[in-house]
Each structure stands twice: as C-alpha cells, then as structure tokens.
CHARMM-style PDB file with segment names, atoms N, HN, CA, C and O in Angstrom:
ATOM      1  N   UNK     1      70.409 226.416  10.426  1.00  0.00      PROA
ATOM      2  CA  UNK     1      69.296 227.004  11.135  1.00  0.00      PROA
ATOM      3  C   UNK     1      68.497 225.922  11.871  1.00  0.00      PROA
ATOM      4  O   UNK     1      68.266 225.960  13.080  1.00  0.00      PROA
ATOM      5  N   UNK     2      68.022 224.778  10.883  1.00  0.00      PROA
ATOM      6  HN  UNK     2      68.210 224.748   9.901  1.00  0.00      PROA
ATOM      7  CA  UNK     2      67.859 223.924  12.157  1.00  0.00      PROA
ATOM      8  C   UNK     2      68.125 222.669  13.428  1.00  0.00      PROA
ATOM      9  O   UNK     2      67.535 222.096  14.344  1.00  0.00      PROA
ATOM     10  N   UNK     3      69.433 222.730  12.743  1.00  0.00      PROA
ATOM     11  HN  UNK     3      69.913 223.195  11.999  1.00  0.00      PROA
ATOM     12  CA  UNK     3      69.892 222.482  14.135  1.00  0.00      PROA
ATOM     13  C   UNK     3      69.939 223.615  15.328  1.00  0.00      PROA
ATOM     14  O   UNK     3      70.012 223.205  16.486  1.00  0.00      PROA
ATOM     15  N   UNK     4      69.902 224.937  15.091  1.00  0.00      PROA
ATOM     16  HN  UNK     4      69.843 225.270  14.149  1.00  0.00      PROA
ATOM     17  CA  UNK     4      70.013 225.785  16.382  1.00  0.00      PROA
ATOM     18  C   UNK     4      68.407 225.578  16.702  1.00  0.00      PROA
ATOM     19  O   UNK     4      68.206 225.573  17.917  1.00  0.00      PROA
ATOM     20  N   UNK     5      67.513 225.449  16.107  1.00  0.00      PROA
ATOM     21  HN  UNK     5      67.676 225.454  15.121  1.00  0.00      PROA
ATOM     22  CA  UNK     5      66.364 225.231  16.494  1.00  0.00      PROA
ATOM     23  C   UNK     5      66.235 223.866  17.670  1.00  0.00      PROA
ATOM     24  O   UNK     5      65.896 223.852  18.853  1.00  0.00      PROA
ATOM     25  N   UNK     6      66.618 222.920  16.847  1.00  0.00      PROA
ATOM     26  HN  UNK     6      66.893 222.932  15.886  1.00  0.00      PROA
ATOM     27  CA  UNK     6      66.807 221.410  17.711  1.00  0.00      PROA
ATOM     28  C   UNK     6      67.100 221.604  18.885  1.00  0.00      PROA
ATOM     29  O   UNK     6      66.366 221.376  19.847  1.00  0.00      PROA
ATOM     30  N   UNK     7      68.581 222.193  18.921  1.00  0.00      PROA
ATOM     31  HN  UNK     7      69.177 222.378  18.139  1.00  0.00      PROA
ATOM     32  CA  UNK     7      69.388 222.975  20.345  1.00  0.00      PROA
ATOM     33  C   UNK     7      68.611 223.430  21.056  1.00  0.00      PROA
ATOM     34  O   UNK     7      68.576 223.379  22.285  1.00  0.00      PROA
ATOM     35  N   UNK     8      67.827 223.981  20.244  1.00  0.00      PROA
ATOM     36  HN  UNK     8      67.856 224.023  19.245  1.00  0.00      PROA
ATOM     37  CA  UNK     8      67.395 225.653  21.565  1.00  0.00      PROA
ATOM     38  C   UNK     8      66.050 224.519  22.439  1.00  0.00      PROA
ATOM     39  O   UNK     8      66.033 224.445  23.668  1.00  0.00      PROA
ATOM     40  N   UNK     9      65.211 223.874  21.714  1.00  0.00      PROA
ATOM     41  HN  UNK     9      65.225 223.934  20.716  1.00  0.00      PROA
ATOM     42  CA  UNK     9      64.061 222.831  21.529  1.00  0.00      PROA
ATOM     43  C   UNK     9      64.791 222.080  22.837  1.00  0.00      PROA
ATOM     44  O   UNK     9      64.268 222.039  23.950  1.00  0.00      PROA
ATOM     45  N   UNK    10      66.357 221.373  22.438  1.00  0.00      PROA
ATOM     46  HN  UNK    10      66.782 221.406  21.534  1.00  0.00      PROA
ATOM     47  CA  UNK    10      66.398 220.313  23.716  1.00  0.00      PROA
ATOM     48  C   UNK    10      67.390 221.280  24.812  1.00  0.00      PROA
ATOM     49  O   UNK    10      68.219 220.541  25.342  1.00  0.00      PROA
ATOM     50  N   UNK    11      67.514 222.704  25.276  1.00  0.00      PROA
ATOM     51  HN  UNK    11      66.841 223.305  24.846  1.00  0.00      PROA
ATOM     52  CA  UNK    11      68.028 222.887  26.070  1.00  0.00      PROA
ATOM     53  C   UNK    11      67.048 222.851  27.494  1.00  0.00      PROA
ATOM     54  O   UNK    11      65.994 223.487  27.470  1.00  0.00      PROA
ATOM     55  N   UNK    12      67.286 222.383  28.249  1.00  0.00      PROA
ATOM     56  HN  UNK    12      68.142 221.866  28.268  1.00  0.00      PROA
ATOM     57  CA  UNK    12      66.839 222.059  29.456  1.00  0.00      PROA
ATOM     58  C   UNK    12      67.510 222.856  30.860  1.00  0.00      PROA
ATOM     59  O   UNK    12      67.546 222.325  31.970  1.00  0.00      PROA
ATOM     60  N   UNK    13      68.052 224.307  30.537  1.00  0.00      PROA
ATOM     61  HN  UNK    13      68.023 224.739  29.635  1.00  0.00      PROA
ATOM     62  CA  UNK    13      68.444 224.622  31.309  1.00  0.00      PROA
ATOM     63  C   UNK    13      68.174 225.393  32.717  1.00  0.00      PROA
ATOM     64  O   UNK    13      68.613 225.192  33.849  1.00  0.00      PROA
ATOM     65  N   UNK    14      66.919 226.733  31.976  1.00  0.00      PROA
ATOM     66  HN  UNK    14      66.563 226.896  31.056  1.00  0.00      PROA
ATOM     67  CA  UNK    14      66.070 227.213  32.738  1.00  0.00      PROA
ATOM     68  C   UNK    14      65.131 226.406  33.171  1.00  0.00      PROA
ATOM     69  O   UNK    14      64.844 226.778  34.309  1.00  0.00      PROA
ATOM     70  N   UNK    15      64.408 225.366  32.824  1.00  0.00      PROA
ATOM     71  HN  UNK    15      64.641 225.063  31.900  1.00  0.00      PROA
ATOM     72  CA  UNK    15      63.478 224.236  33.569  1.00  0.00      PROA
ATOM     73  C   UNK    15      63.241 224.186  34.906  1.00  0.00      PROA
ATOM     74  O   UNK    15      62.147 224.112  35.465  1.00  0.00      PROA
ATOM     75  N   UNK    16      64.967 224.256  35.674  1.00  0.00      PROA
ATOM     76  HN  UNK    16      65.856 224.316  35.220  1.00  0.00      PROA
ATOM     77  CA  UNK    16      64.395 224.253  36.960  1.00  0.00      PROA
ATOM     78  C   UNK    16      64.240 225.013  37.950  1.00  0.00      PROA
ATOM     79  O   UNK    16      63.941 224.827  39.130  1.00  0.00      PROA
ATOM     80  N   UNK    17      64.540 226.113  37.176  1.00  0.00      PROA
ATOM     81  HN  UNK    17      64.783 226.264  36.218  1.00  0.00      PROA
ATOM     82  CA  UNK    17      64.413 228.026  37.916  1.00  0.00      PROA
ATOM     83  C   UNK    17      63.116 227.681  37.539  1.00  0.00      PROA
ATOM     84  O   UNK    17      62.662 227.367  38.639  1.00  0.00      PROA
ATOM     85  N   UNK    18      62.211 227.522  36.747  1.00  0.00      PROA
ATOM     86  HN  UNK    18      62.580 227.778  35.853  1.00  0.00      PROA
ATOM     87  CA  UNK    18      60.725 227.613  36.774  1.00  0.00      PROA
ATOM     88  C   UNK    18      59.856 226.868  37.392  1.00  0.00      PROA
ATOM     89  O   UNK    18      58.760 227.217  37.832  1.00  0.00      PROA
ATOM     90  N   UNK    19      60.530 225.454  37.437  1.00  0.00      PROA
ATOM     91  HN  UNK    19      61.420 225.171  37.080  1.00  0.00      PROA
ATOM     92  CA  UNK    19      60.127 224.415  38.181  1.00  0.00      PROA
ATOM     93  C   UNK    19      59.898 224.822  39.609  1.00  0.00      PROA
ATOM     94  O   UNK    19      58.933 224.518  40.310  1.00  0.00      PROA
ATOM     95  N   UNK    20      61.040 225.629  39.958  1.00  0.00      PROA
ATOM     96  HN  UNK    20      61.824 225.875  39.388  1.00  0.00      PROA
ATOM     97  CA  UNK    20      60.765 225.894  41.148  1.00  0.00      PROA
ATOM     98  C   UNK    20      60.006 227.264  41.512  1.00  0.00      PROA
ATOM     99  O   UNK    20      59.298 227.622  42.453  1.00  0.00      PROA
ATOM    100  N   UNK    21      60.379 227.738  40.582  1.00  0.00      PROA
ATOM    101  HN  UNK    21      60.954 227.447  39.818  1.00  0.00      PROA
ATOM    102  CA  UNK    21      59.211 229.144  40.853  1.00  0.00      PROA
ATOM    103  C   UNK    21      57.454 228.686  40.985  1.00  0.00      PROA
ATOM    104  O   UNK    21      56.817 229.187  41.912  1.00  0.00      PROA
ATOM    105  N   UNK    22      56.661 227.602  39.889  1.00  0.00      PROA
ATOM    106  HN  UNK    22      57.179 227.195  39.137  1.00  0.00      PROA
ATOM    107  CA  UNK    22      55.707 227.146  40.338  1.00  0.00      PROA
ATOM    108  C   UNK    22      55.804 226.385  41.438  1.00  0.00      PROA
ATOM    109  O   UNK    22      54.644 226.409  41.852  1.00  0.00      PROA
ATOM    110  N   UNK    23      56.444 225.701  42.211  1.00  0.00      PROA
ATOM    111  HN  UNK    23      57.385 225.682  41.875  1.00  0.00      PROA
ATOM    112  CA  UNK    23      56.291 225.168  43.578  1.00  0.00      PROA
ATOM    113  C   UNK    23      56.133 226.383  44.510  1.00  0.00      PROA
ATOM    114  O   UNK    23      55.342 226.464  45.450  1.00  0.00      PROA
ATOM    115  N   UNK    24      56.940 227.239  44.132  1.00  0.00      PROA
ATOM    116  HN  UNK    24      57.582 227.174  43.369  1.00  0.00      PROA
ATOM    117  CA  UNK    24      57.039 228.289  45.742  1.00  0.00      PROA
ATOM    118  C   UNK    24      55.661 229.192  45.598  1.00  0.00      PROA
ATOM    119  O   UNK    24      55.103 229.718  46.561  1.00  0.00      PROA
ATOM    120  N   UNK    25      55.133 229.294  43.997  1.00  0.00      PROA
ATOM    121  HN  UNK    25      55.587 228.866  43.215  1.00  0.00      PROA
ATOM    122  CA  UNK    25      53.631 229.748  43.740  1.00  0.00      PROA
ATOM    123  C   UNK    25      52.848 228.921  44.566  1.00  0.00      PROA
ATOM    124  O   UNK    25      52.252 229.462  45.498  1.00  0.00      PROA
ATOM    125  N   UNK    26      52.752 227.840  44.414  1.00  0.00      PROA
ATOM    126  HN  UNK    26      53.236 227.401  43.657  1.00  0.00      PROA
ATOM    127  CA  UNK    26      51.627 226.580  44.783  1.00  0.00      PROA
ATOM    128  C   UNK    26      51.154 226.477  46.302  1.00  0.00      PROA
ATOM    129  O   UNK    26      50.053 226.340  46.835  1.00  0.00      PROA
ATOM    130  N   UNK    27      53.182 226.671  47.028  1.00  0.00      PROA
ATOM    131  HN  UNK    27      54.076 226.782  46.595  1.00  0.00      PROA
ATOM    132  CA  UNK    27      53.130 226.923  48.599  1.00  0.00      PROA
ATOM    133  C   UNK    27      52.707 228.009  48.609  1.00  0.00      PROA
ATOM    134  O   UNK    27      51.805 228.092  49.442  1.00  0.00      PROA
ATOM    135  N   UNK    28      52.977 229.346  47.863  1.00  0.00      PROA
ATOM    136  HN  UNK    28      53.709 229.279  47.186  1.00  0.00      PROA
ATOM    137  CA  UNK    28      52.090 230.478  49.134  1.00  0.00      PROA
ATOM    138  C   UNK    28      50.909 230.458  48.587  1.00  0.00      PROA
ATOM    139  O   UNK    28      50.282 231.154  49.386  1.00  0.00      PROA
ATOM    140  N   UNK    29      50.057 230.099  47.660  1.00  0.00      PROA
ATOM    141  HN  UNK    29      50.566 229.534  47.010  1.00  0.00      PROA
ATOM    142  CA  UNK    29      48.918 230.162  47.573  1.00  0.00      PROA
ATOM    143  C   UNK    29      48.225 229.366  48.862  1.00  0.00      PROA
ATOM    144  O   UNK    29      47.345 229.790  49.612  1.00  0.00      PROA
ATOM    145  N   UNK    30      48.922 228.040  48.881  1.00  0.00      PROA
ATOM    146  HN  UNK    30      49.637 227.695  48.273  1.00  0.00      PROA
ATOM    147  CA  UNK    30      48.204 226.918  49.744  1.00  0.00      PROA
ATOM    148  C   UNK    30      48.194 227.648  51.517  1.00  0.00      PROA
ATOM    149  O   UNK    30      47.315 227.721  52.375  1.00  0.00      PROA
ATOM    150  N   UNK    31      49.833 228.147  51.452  1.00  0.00      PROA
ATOM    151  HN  UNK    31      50.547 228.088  50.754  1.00  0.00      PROA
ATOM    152  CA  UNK    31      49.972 228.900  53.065  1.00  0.00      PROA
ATOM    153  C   UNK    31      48.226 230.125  52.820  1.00  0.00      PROA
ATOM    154  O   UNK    31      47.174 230.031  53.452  1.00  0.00      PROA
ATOM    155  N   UNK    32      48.534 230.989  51.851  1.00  0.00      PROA
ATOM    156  HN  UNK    32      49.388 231.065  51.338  1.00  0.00      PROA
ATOM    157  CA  UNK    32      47.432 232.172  52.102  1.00  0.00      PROA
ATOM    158  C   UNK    32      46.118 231.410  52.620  1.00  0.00      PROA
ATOM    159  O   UNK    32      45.641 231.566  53.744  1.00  0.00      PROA
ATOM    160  N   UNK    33      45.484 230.356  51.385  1.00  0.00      PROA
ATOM    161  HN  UNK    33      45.871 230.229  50.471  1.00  0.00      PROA
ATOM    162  CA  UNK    33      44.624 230.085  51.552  1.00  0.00      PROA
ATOM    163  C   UNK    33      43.893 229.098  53.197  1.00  0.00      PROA
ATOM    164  O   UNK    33      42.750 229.156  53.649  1.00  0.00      PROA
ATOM    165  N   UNK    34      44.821 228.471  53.596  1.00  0.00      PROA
ATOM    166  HN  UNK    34      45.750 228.424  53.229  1.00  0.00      PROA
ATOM    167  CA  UNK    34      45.093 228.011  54.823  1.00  0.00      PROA
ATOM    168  C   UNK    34      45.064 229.009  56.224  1.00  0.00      PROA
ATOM    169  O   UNK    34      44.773 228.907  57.416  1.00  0.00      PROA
ATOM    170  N   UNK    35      45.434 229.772  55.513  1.00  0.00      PROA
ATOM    171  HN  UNK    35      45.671 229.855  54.545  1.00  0.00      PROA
ATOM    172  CA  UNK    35      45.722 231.197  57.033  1.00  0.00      PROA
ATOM    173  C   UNK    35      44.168 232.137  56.611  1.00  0.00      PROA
ATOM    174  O   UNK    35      43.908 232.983  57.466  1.00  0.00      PROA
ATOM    175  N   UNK    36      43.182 232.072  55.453  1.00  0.00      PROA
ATOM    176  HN  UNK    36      43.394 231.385  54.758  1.00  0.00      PROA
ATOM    177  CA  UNK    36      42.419 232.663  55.436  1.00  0.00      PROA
ATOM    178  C   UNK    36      41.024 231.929  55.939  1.00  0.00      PROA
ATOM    179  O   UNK    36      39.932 232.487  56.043  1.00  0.00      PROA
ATOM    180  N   UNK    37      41.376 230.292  56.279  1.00  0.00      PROA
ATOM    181  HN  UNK    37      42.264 229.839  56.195  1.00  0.00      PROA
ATOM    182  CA  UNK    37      40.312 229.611  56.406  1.00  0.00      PROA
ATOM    183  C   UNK    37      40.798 229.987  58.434  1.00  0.00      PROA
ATOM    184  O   UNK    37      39.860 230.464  59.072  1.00  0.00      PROA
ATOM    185  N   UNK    38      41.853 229.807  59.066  1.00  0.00      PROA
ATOM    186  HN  UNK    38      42.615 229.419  58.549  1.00  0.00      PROA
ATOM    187  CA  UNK    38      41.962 229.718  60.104  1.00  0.00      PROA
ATOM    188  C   UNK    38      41.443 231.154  60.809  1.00  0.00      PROA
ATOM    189  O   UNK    38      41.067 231.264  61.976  1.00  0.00      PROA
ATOM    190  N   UNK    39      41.523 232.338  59.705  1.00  0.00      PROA
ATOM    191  HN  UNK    39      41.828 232.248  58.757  1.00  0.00      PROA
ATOM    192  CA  UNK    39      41.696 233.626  60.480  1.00  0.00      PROA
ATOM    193  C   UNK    39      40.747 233.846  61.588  1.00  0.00      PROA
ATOM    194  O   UNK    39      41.013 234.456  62.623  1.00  0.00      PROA
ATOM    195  N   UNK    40      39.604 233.292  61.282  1.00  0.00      PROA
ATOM    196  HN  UNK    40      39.388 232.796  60.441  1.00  0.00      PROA
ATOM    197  CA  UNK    40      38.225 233.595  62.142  1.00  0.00      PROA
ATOM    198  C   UNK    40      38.807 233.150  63.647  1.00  0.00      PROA
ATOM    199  O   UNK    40      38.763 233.928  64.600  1.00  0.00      PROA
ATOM    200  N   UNK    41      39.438 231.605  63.753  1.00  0.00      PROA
ATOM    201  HN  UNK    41      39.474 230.972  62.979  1.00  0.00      PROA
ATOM    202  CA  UNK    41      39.521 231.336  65.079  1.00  0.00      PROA
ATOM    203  C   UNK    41      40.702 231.959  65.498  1.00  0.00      PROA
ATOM    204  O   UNK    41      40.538 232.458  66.611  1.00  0.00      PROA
ATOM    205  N   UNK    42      42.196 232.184  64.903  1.00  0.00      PROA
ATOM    206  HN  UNK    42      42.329 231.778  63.999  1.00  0.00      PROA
ATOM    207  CA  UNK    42      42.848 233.167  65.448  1.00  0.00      PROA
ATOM    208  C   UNK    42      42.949 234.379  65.873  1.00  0.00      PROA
ATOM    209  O   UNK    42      43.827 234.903  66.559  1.00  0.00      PROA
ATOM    210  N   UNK    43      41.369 235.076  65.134  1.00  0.00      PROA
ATOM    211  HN  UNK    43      40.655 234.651  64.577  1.00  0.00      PROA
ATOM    212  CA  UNK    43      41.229 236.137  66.022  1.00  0.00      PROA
ATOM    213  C   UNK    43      40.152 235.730  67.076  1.00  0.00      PROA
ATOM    214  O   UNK    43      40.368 236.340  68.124  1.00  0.00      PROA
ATOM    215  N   UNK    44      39.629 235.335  67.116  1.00  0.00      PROA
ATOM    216  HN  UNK    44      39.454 234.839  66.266  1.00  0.00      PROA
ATOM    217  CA  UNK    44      39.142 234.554  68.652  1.00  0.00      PROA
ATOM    218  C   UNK    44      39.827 234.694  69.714  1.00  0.00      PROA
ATOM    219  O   UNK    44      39.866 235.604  70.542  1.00  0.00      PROA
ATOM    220  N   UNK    45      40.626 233.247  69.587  1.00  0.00      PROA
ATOM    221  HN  UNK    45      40.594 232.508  68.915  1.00  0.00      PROA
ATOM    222  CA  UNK    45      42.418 233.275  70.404  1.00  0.00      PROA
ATOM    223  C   UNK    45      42.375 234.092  70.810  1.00  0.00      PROA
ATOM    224  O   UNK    45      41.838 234.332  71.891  1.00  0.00      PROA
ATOM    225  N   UNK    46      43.077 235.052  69.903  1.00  0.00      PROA
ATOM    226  HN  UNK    46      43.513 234.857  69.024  1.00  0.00      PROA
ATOM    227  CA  UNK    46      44.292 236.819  70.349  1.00  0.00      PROA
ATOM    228  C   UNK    46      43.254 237.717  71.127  1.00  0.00      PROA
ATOM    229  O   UNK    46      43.588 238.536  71.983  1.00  0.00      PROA
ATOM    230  N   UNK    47      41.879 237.454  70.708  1.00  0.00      PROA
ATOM    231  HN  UNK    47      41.608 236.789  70.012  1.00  0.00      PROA
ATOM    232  CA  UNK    47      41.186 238.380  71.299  1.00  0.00      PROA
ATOM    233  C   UNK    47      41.246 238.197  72.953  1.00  0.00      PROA
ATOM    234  O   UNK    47      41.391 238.874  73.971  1.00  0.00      PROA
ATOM    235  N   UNK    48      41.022 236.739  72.503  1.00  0.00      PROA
ATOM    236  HN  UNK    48      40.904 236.189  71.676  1.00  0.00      PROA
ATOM    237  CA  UNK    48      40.567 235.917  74.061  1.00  0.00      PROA
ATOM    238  C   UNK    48      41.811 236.072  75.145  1.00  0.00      PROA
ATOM    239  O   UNK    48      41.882 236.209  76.366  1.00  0.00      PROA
ATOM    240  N   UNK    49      42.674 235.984  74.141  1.00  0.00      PROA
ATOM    241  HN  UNK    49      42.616 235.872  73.149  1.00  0.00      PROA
ATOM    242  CA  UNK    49      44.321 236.736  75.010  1.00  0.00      PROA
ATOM    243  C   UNK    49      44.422 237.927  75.604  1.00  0.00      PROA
ATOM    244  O   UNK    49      44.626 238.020  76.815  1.00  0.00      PROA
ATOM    245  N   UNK    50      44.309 238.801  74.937  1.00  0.00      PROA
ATOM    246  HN  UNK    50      44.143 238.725  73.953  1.00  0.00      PROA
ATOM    247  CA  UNK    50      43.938 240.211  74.720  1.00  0.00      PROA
ATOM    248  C   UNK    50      42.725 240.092  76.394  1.00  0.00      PROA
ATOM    249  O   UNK    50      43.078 240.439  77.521  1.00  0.00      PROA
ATOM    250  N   UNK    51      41.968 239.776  76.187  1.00  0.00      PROA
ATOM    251  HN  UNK    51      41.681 239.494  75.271  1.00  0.00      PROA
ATOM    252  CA  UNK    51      41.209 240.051  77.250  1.00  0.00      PROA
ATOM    253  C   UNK    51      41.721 239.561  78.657  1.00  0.00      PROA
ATOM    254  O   UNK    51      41.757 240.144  79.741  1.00  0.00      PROA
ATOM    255  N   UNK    52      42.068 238.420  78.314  1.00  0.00      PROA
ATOM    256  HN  UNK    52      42.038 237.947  77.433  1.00  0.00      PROA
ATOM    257  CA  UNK    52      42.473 237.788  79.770  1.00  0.00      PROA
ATOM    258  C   UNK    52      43.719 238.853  80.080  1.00  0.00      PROA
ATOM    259  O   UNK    52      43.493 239.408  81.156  1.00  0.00      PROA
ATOM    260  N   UNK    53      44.494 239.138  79.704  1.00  0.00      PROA
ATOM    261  HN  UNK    53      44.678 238.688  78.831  1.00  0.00      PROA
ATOM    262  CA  UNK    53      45.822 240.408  80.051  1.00  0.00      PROA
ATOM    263  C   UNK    53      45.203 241.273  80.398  1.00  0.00      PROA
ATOM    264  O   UNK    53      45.489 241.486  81.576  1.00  0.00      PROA
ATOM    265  N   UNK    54      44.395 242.017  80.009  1.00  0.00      PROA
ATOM    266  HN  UNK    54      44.163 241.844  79.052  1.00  0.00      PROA
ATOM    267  CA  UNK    54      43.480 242.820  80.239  1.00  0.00      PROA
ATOM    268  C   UNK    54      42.902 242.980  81.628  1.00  0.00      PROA
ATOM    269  O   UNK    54      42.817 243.909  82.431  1.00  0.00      PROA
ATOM    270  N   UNK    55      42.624 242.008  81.603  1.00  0.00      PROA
ATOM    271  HN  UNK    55      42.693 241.253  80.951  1.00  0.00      PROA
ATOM    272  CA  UNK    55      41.797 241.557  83.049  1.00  0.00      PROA
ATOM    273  C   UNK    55      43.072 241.461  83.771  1.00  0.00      PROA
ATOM    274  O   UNK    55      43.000 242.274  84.692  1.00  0.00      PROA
ATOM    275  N   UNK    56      44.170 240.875  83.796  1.00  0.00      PROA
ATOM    276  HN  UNK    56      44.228 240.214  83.047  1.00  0.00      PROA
ATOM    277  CA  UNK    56      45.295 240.596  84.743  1.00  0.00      PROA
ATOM    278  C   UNK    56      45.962 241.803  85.595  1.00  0.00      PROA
ATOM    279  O   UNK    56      46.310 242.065  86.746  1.00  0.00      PROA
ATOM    280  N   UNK    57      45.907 242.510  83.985  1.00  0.00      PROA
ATOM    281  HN  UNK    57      45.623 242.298  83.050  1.00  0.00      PROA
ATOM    282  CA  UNK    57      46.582 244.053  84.881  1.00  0.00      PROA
ATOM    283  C   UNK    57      45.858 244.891  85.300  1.00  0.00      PROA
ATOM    284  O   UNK    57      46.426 245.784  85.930  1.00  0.00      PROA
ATOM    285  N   UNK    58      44.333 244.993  85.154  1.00  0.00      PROA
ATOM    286  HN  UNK    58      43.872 244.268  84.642  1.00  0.00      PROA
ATOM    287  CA  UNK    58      43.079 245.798  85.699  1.00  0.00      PROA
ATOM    288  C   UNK    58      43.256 246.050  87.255  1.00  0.00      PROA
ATOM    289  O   UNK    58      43.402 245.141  88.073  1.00  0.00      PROA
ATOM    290  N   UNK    59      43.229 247.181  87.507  1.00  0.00      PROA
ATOM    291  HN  UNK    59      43.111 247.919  86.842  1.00  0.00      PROA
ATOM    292  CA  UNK    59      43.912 247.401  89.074  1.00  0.00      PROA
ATOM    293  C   UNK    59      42.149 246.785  89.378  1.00  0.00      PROA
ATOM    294  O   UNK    59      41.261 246.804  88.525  1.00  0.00      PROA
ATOM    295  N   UNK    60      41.979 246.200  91.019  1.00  0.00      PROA
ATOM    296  HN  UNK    60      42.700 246.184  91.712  1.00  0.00      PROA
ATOM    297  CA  UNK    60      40.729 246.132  91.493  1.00  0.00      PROA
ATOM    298  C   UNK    60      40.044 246.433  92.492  1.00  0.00      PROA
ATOM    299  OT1 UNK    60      38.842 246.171  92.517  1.00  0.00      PROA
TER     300      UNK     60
END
C-alpha cells in the first residue's frame, strides 16, 4: 500500500495538462482585462468611423 502511495505522490503526469490550463487562464484573464481598459477608446474610433462613412455616403 505504500509504495502505491509513493507512486501515485511521484507521478508527474497530468502536471502539464494543468500547467497549461493555468497559463491559458492567466492569458485570457490578462487579454479580457486589457480589452476592458481599451474599450472606452475603441468605441471612440468605430464611432468616429461610423461617422465619417456616414458622412461619405450622405447624398448632398
């Protein structure tokens, strides 16, 4: 019994399915949080886009 304990203690197999599951956590937190600090001026931008098209195709 305890050696299967020891075993189970030094298997290292799943480690890096998790390893990598907290990295790809870490990136989309960092992407969300990054795209929630920018949102204000990207809708600016699109708006500011949005208008100028607007204006382009406005018959006159």
């Amino acid at each position: 019994m305890k050696a299967q304990i020891v075993k189970f203690m030094k298997d290292e197999e799943g480690a890096t399915a998790i390893e990598y599951g907290l990295i790809a956590g870490l990136v989309s937190i960092a992407i969300i949080a990054g795209l929630t600090l920018i949102s204000p001026e990207l809708s600016r931008i699109f708006n500011a886009i949005a208008a100028a098209l607007a204006a382009a195709v406005a018959p006159t």
